[in-house]
N, CA, C and O atoms as CSV, one atom per row, in Angstrom:
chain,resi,resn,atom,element,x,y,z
A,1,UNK,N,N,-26.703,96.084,-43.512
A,1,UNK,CA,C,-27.021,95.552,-42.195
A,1,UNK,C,C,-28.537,95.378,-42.099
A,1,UNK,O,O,-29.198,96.345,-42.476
A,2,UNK,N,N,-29.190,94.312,-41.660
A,2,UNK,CA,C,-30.450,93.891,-41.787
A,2,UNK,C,C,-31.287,93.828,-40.383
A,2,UNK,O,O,-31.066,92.724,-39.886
A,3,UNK,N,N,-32.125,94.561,-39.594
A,3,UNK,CA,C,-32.333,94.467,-38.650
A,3,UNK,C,C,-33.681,93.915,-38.393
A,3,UNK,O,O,-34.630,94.629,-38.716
A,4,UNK,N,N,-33.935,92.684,-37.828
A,4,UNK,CA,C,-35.400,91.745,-38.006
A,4,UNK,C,C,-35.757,92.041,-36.239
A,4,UNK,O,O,-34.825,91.899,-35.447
A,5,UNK,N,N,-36.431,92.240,-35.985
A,5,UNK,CA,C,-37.681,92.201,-34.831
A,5,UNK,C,C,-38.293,91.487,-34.894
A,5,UNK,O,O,-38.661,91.095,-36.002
A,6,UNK,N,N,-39.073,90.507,-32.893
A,6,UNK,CA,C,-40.267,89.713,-33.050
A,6,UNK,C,C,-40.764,90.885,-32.866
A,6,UNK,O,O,-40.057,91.566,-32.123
A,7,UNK,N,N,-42.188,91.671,-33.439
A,7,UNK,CA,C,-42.898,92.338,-33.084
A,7,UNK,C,C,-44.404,91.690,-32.246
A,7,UNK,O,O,-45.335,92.266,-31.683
A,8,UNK,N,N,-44.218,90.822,-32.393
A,8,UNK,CA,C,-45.475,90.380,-31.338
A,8,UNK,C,C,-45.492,88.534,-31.094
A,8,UNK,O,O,-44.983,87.558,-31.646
A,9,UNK,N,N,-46.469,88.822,-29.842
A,9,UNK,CA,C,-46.095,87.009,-29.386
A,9,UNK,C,C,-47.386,87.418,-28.558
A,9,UNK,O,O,-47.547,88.447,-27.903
A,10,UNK,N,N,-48.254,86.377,-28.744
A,10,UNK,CA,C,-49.759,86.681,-28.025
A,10,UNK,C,C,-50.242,85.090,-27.588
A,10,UNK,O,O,-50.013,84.109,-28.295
A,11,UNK,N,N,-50.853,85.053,-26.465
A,11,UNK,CA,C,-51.376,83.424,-26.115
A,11,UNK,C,C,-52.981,84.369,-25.391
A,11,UNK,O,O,-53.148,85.418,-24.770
A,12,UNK,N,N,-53.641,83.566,-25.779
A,12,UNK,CA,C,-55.048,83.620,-25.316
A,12,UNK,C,C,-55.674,82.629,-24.797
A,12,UNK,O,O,-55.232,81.616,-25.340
A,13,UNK,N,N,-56.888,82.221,-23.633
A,13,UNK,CA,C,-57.178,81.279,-23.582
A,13,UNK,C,C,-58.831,81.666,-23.276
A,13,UNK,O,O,-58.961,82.790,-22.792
A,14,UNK,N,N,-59.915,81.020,-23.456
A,14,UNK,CA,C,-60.993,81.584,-23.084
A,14,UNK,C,C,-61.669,80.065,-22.577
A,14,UNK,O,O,-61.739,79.007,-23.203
A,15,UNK,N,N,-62.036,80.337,-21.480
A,15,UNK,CA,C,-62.968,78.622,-21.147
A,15,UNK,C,C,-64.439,79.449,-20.915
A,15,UNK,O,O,-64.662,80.653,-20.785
A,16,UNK,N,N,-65.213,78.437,-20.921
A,16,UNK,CA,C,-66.845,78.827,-20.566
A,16,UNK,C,C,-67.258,77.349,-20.507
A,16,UNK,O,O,-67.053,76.468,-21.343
A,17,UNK,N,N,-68.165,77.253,-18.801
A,17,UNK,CA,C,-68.438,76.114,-18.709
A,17,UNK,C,C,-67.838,75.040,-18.226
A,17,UNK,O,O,-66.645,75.345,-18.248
A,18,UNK,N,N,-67.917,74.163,-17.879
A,18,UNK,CA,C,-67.124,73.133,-16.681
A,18,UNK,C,C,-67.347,71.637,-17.981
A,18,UNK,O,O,-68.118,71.294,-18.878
A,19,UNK,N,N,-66.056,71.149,-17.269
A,19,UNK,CA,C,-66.180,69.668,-18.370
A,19,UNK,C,C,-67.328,68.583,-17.855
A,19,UNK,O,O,-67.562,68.746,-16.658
A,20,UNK,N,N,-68.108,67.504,-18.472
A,20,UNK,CA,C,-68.964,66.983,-17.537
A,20,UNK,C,C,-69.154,66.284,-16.988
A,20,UNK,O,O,-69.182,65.219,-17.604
A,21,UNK,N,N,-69.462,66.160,-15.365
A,21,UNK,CA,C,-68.782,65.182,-14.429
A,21,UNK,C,C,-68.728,63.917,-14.484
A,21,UNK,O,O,-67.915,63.309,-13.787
A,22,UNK,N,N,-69.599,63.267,-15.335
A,22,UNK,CA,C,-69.858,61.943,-15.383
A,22,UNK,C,C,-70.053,61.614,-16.778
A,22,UNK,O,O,-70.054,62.512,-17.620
A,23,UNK,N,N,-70.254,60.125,-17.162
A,23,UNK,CA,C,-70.286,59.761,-18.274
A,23,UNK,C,C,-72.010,60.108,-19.165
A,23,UNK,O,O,-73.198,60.173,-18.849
A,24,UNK,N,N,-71.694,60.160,-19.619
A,24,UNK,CA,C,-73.534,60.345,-20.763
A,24,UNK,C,C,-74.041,59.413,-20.513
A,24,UNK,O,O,-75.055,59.418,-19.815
A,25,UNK,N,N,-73.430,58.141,-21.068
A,25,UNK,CA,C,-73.761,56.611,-20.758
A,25,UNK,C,C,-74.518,56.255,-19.570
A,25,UNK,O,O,-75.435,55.439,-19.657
A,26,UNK,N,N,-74.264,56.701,-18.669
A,26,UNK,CA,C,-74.978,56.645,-16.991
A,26,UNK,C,C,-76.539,56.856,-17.593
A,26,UNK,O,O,-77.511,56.257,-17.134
A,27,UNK,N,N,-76.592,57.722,-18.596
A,27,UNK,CA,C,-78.227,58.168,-18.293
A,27,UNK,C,C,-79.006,57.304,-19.564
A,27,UNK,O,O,-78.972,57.024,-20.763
A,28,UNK,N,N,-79.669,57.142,-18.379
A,28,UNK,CA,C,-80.600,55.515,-19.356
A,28,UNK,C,C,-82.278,56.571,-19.479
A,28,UNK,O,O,-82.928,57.308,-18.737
A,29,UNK,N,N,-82.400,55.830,-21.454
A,29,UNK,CA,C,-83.437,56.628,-21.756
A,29,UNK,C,C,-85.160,56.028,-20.799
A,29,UNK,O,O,-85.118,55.022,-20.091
A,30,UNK,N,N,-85.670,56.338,-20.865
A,30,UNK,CA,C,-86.995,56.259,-20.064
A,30,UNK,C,C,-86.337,55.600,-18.212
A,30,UNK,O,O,-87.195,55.215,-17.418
A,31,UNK,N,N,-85.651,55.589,-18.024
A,31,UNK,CA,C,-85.399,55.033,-16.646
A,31,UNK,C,C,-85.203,56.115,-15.764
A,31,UNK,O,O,-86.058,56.540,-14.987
A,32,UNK,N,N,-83.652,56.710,-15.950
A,32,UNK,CA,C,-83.314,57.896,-15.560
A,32,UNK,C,C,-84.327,58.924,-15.108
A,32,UNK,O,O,-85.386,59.086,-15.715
A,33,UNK,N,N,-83.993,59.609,-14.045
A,33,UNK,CA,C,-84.961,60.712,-13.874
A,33,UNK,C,C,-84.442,61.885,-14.123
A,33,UNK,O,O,-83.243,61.916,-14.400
A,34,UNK,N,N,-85.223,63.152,-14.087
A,34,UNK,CA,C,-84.336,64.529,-13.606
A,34,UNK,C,C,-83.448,64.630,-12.271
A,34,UNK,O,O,-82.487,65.396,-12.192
A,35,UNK,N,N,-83.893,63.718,-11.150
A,35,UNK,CA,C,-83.277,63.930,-9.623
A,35,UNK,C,C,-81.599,63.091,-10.214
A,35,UNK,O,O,-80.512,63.514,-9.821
A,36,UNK,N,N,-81.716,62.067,-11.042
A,36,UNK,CA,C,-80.193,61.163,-11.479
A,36,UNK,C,C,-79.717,61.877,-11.929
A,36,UNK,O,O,-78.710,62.289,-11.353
A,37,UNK,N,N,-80.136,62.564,-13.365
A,37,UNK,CA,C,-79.395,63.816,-13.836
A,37,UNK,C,C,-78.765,64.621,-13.133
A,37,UNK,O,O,-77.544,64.646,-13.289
A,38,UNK,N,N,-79.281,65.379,-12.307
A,38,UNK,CA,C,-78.913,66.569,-11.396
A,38,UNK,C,C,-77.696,65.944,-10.303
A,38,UNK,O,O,-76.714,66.664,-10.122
A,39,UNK,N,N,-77.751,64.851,-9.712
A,39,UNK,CA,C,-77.055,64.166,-9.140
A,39,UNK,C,C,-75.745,63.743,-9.510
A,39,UNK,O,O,-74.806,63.644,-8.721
A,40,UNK,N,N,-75.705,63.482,-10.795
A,40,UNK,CA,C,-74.813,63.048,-11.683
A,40,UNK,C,C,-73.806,63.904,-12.610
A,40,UNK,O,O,-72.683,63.562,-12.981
A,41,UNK,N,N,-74.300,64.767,-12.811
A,41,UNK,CA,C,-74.019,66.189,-13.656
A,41,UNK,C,C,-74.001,67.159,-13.108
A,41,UNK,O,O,-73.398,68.091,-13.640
A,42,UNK,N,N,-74.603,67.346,-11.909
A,42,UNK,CA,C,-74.809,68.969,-11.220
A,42,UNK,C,C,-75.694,69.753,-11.896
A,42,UNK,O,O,-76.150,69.128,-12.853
A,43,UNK,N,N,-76.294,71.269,-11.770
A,43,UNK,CA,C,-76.887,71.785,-12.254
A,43,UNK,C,C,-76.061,72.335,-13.884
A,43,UNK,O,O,-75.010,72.882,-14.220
A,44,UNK,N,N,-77.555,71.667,-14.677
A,44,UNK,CA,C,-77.230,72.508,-16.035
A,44,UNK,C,C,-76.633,73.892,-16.593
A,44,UNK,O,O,-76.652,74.951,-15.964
A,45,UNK,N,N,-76.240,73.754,-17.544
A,45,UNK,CA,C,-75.665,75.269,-18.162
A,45,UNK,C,C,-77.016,76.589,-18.391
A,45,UNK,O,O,-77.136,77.790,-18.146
A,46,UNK,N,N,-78.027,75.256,-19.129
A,46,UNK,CA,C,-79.263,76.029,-19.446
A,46,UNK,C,C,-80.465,74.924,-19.470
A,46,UNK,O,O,-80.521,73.774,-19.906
A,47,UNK,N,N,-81.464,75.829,-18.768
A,47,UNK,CA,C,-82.880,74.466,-18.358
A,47,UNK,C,C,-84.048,75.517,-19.439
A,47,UNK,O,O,-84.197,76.736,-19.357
A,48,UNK,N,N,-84.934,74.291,-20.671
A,48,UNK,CA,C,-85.517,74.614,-21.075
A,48,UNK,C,C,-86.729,74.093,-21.224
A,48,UNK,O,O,-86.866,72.882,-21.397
A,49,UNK,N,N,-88.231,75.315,-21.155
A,49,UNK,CA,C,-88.769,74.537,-21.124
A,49,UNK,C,C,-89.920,74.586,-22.001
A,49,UNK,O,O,-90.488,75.626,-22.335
A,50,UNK,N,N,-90.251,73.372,-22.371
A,50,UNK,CA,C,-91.140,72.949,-23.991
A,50,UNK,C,C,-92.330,72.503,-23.768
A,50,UNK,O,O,-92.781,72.209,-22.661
A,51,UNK,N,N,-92.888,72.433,-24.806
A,51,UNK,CA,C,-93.879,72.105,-24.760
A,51,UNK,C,C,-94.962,70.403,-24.230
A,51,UNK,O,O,-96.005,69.985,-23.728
A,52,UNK,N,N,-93.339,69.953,-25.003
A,52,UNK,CA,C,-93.951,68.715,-24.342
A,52,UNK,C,C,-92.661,67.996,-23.051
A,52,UNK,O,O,-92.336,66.833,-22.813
A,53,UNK,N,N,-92.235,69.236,-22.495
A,53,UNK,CA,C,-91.223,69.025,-21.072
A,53,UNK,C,C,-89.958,69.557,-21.242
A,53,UNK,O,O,-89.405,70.169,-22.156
A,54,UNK,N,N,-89.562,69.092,-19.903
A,54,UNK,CA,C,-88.219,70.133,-19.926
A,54,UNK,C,C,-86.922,69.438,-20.532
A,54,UNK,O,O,-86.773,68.239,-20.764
A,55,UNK,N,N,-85.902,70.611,-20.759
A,55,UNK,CA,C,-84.816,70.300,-21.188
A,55,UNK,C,C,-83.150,70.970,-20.345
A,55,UNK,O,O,-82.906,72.097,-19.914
A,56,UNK,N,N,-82.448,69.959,-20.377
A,56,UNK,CA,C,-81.156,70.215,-19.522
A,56,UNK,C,C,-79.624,70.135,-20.631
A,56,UNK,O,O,-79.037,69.088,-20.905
A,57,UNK,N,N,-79.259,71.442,-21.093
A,57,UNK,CA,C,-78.368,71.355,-21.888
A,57,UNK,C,C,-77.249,72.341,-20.867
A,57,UNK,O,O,-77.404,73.343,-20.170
A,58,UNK,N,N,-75.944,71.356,-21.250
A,58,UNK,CA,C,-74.784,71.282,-20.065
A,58,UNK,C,C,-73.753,71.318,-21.276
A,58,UNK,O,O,-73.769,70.389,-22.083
A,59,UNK,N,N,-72.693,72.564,-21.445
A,59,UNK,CA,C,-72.325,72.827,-22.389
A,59,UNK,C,C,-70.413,72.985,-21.463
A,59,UNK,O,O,-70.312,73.283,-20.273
A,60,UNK,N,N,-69.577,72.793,-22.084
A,60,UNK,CA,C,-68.460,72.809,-21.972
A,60,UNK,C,C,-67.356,73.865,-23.159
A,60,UNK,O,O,-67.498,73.593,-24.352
A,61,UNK,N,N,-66.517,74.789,-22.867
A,61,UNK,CA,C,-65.592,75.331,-24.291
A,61,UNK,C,C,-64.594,75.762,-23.887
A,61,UNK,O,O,-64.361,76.681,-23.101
A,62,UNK,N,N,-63.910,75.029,-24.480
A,62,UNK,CA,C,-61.655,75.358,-23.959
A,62,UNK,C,C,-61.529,75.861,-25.313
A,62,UNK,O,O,-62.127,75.443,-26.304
A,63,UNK,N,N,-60.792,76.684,-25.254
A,63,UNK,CA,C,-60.236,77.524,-26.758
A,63,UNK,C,C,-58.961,78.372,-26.239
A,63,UNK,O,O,-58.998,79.368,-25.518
A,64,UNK,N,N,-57.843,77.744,-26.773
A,64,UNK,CA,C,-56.430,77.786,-26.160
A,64,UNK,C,C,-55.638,78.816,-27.924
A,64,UNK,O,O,-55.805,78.206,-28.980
A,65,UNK,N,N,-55.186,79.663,-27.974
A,65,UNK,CA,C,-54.683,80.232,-28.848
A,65,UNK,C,C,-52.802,81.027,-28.268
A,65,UNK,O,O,-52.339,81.515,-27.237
A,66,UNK,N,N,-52.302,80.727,-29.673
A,66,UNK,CA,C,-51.303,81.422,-29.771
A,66,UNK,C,C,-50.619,81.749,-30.736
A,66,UNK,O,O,-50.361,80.876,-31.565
A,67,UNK,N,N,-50.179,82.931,-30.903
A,67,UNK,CA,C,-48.790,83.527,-32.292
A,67,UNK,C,C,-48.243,84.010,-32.071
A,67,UNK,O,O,-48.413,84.829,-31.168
A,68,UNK,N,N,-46.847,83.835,-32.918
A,68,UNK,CA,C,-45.719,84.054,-32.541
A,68,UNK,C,C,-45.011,85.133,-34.553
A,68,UNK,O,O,-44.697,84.618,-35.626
A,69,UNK,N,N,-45.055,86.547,-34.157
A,69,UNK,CA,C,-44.752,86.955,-35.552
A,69,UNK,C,C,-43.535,87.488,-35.674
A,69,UNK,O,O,-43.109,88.041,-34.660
A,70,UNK,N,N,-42.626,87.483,-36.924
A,70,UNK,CA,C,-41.535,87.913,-36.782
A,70,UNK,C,C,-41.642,89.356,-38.019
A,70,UNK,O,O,-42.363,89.188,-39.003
A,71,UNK,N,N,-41.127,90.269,-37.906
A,71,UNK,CA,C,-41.477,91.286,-38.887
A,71,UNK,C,C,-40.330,92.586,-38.552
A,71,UNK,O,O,-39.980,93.108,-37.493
A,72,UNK,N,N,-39.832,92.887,-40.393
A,72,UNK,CA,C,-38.870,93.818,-40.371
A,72,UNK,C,C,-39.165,95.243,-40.042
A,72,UNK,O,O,-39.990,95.767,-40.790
A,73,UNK,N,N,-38.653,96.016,-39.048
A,73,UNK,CA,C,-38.949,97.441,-38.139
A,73,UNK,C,C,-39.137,98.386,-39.076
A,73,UNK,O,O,-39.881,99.322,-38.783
A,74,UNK,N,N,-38.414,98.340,-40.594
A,74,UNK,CA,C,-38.218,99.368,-41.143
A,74,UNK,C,C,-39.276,99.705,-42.209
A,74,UNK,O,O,-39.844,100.763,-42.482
A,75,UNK,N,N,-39.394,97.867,-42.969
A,75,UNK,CA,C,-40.544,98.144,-43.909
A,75,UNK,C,C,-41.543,97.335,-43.712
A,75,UNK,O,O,-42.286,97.114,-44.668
A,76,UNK,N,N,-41.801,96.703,-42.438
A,76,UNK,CA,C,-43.293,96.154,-41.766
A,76,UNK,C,C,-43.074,95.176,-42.704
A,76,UNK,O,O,-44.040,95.079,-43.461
A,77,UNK,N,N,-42.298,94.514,-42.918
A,77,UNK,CA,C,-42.994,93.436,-43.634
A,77,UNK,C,C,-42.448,92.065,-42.659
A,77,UNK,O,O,-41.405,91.784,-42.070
A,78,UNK,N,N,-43.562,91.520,-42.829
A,78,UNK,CA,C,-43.921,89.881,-42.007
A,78,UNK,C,C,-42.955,89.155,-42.773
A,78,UNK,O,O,-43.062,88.993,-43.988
A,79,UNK,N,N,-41.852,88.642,-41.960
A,79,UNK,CA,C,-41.038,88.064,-42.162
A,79,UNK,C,C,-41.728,86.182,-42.224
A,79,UNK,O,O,-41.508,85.435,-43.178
A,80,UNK,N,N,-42.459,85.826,-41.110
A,80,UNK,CA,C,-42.518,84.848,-40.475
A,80,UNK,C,C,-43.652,84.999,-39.442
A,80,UNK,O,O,-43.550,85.944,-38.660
A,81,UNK,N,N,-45.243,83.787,-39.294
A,81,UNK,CA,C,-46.050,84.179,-38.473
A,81,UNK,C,C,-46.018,82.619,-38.220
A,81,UNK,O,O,-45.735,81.882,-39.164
A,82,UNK,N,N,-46.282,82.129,-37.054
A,82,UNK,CA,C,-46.371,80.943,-36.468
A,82,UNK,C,C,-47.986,80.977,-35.760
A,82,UNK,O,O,-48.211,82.008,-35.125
A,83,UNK,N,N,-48.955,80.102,-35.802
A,83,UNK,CA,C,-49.883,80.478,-34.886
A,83,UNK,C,C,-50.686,79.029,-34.610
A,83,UNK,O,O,-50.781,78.190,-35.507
A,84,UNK,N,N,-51.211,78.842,-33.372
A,84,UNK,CA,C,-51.806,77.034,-32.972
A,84,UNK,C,C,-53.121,77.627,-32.629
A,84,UNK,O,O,-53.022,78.730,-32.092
A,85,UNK,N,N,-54.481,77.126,-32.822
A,85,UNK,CA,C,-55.677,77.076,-31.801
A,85,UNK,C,C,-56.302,75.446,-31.913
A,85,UNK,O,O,-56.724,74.707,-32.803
A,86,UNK,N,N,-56.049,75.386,-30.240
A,86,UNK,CA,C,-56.634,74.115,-30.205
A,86,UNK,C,C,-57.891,74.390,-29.019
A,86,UNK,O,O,-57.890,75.186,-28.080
A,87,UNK,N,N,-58.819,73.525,-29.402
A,87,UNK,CA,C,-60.696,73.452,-28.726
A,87,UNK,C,C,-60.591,72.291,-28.115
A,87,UNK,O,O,-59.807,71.389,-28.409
A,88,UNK,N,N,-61.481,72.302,-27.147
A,88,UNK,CA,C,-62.159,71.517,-26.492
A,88,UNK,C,C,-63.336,71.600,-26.131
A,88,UNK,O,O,-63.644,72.669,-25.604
A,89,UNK,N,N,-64.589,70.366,-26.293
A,89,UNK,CA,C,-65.903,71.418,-26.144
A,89,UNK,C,C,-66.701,70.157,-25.946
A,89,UNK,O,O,-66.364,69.159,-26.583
A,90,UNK,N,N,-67.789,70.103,-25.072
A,90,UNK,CA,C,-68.511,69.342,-24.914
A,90,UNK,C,C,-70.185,70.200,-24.622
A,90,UNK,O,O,-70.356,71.326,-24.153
A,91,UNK,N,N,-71.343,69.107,-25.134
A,91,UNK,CA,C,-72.455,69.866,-25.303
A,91,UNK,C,C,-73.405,68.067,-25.094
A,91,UNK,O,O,-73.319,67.130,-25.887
A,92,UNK,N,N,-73.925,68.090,-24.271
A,92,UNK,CA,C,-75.018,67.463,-24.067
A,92,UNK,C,C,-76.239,68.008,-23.321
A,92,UNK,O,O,-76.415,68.595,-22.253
A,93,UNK,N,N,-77.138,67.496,-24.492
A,93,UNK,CA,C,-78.734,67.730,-24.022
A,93,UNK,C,C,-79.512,66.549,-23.888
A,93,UNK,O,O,-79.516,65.512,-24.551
A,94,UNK,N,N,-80.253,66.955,-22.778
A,94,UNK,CA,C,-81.564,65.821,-22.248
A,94,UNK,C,C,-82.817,66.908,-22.067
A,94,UNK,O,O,-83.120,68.041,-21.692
A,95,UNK,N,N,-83.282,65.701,-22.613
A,95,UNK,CA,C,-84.541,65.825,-22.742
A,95,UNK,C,C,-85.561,64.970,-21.765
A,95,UNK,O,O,-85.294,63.852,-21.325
A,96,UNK,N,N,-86.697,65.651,-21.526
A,96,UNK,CA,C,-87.150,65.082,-20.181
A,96,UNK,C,C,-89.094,64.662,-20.930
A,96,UNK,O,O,-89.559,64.944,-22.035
A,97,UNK,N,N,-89.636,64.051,-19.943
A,97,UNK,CA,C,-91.165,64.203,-20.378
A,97,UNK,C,C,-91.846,64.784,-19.128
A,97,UNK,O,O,-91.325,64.933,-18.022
A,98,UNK,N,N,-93.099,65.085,-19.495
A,98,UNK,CA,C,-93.860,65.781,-18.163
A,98,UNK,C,C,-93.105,64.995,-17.400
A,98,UNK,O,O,-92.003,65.420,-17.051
A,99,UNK,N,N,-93.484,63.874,-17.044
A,99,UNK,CA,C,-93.016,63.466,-15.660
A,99,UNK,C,C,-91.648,63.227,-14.575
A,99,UNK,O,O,-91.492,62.495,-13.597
A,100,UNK,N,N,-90.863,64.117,-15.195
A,100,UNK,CA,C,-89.232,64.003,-15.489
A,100,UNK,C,C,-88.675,63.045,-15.826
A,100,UNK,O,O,-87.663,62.877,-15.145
A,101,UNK,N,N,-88.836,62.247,-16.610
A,101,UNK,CA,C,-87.906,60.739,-16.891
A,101,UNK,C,C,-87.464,61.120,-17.919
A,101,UNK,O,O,-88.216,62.003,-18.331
A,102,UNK,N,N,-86.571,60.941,-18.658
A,102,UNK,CA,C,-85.437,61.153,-19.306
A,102,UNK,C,C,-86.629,60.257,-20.505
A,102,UNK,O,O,-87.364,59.277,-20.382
A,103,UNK,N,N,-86.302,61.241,-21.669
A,103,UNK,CA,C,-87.098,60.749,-23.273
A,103,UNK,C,C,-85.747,60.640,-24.382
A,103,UNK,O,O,-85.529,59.760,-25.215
A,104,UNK,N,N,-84.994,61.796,-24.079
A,104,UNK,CA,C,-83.946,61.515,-25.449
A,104,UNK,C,C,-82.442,61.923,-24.454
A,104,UNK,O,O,-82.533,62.523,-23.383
A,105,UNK,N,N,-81.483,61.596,-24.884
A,105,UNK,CA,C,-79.770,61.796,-24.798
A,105,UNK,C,C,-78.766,62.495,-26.161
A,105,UNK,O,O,-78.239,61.728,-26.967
A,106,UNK,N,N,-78.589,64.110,-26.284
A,106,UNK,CA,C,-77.807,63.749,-27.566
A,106,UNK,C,C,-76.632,64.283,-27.491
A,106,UNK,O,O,-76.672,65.512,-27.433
A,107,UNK,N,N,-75.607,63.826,-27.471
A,107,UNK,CA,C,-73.988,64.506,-26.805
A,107,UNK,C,C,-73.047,64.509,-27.998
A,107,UNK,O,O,-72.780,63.667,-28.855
A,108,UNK,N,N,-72.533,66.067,-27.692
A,108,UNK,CA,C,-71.494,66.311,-28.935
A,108,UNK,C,C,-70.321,66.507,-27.938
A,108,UNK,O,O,-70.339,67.473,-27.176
A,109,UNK,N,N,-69.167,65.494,-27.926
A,109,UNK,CA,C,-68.009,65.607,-27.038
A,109,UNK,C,C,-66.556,65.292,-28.167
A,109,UNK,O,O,-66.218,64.536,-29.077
A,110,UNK,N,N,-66.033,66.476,-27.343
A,110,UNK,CA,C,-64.998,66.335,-28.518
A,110,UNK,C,C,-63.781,67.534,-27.257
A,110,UNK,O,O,-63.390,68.701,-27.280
A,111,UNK,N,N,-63.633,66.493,-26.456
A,111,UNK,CA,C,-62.671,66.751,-25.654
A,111,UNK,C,C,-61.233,66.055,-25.397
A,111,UNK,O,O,-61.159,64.900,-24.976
A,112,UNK,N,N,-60.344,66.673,-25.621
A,112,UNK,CA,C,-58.756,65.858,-25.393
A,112,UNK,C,C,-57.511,66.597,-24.598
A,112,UNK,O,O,-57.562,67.827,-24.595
A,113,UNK,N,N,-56.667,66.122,-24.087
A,113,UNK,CA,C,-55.670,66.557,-23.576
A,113,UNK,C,C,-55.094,67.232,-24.520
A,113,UNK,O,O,-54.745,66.839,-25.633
A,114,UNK,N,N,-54.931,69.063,-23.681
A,114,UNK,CA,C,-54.792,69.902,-24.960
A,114,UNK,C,C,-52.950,70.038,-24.111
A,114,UNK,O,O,-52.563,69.936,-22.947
A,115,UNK,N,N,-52.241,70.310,-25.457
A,115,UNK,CA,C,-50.789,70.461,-25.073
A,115,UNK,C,C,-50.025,71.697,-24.931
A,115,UNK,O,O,-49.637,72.324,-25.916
A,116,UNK,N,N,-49.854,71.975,-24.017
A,116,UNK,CA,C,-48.993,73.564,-23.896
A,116,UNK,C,C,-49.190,74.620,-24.568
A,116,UNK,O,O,-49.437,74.312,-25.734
A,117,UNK,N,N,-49.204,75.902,-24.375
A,117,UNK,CA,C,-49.166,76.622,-25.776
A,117,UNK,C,C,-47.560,77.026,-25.717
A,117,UNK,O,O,-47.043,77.639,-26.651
């Protein structure tokens, strides 16, 4: 007689950071100001500031996890482990000059409709 147990089933989810409200595209290099930014995006994740001006990096992170293990009671052994992690994450920085006008744009977006766990 063979007796199998799920011994464990775990879902995790961890977010940090808000997705970002508007498109990148909106912000035009030397035109744009800091007041469009802020308007457009809301306040940054993190404001830095350099030497040759400030900087507004607005960071986004979905990290969705789950496993599902199957394992025999008697001699621990892992029958069967199932497990998904899917991300979502967005990171754009601007860059400003003394006078707040927008000098550089550089966006790492890599966000999608994440599916159930």
């Amino acid at each position: 007689m063979a007796a199998v147990v799920v011994n464990g089933c775990t879902i995790g989810r961890y977010y940090n950071g808000a997705p970002l409200r508007a498109e990148p595209a909106a912000i035009v290099e030397g035109q744009s100001t800091r007041g469009d930014v802020l308007r457009q995006f809301g306040p940054p994740t993190q404001i830095m500031h350099q030497t040759d001006g400030d900087a507004f990096v607005y960071t986004y992170q979905q990290y969705n996890y789950s496993s599902f293990r199957v394992q025999d009671p008697v001699l621990g052994y892992t029958w069967f482990t199932n497990s998904r992690q899917l991300e979502n994450r967005d990171r754009l920085l601007v860059l400003f000059d003394f006078t707040g006008v927008v000098r550089s744009v550089a966006i790492d977006h890599h966000v999608a409709d994440m599916p159930p766990l």
